[in-house]
Phi, psi and omega in degrees: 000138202265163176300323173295343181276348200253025147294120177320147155218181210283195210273351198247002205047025178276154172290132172284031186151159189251143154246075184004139190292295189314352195230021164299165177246164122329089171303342197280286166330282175005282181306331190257352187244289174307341159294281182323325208268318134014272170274318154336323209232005172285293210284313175288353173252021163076045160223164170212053173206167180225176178220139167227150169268110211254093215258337187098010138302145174299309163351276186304316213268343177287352173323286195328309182303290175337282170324316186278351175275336166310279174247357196115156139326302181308320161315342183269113180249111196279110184238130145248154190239086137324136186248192175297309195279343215293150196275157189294351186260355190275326185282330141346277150329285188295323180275330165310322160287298142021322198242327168302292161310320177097350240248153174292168154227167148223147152207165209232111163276140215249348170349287186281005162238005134276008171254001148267025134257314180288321173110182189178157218024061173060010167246158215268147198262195161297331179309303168125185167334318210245015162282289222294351197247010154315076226298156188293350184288332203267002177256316186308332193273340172295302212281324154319316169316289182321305221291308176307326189291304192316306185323327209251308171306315169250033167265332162302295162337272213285342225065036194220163173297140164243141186228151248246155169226022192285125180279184198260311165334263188338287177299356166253008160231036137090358177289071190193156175265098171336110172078354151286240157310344183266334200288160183174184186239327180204170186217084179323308158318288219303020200210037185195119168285168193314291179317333173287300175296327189267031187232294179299331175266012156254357158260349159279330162135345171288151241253173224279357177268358168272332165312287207294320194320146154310125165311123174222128182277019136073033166312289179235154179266132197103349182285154206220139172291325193257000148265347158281337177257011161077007199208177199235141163321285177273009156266294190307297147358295165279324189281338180286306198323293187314291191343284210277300181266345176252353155065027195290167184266133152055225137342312175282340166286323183291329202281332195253345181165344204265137169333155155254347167277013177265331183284325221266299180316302179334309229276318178319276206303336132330296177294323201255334174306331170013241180333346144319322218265338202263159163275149210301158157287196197203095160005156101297128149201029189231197201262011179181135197227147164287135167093355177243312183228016166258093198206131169233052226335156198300344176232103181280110199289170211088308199295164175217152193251129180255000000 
């Protein structure tokens, strides 16, 4: 049976999204390497509660699931951060899992502290001028920001871990914000292309107008991940998938089918994403450094976390 027959599909019987035949998963397995995987990083940082940013994306709401599949709903603190423009369907979304779960929230509008940097009605934020004339990519990347500090502040708050939602697609081309969206204490996902995640948030239950919807980080209004990037999801998909785990060549992408200027583009937007993917480096210079020849598992036993 091929990966496309086993899709959920709409009221019309079209499938609700394409899944490459190569990038179907075992879900089960998934669900079970992603529990375990959880509870593991739970258990080495001393905590047993999480904090997540619930955007009404697919991404936060299949975490959310994982999670609640994991350790409980009750373990879970659900924050949405909405910005002015962000669209009402999105909050929507994120409260329809909310309510599926069962799980807490808050939520916190990030309006007013990003527009007292950028400013707003024609009066000037903190940034000064060259804030308030700040192209929207560049704002999208503040409000990612804002949105992690909220995050962090009520991981204080709450106990709890904040943990990441972010895909594996997003993360080898660089779609994603340094110190943003990226930031976390673990990342469940990140090891699942785009196309993945939405095969797995249909066998976790999460629901279907959130499944189908154009993916969006809701940055701006109408922005779309695959119309600011220019590219389809489950094609961007197969070329990381060969590239990157089948390790394929070049050439060899071209031979089965794919542009070469698409591949060619994918492999740049790789490359240069680098420095997302890394932890900062470090001068050496002393005879044991951290994170380079220091290296510890996240909890060391014997330690305690005060």
């Amino acid at each position: 049976m091929s990966a496309t027959a086993r899709l959920p599909v709409d009221e019309r019987g079209r499938p609700l999204f394409e899944l490459p035949d190569e990038l179907a998963i075992d879900t089960d397995v998934a669900r079970r390497v992603i529990a375990d995987f959880i509870r593991g990083q739970l258990r080495q940082a001393g905590f047993e509660r999480l904090v997540l940013g619930l955007s009404g994306g697919i991404d936060s709401a299949l975490v959310a699931y994982l999670v609640s599949e994991a350790i409980g709903a009750d373990k879970l603190l659900a924050v949405l951060m909405p910005y002015r423009t962000s669209s009402p369907a999105s909050r929507g979304d994120a409260e329809a899992v909310i309510a599926a779960l069962g799980c807490s929230s808050e939520l916190v509008e990030i309006t007013a502290m990003v527009d007292g940097y950028f400013g707003a009605g024609g009066e000037a934020g903190a940034g000064g001028p060259d804030a308030a004339a700040a192209a929207s990519l560049r704002r999208g990347n503040f409000m990612a920001r804002m949105r992690m500090s909220v995050l962090y502040d009520k991981s204080a708050a709450f106990g709890g871990l904040v943990v990441g939602t972010g895909n594996k697609t997003e993360s080898l081309i660089g779609y994603t914000t340094l110190f943003g969206d990226s930031a976390c204490a673990f990342n469940p996902i990140g090891d699942l292309y785009k196309s993945q995640v939405r095969q797995l948030s249909a066998a976790v239950g999460v629901p279907r107008q959130v499944i189908a919807k154009a993916p969006s980080a809701d940055l701006w209004p109408d922005q779309t991940d695959e119309g600011e990037g220019a590219f389809s999801y489950p094609l961007l998909d197969r070329i990381l998938y060969w590239r990157i785990d089948r390790r394929r060549s070049t050439d060899e992408l071209v031979a089965m089918g794919f542009e070469l200027a698409l591949v060619e583009r994918v492999e740049r937007l790789v490359a240069t994403s680098e420095f997302k993917r890394q932890v900062p480096p470090i001068a050496k210079l002393g005879p044991r450094t951290a994170g380079v020849d220091y290296l510890y598992p996240r909890r060391r036993p014997g330690s305690a976390r005060t």
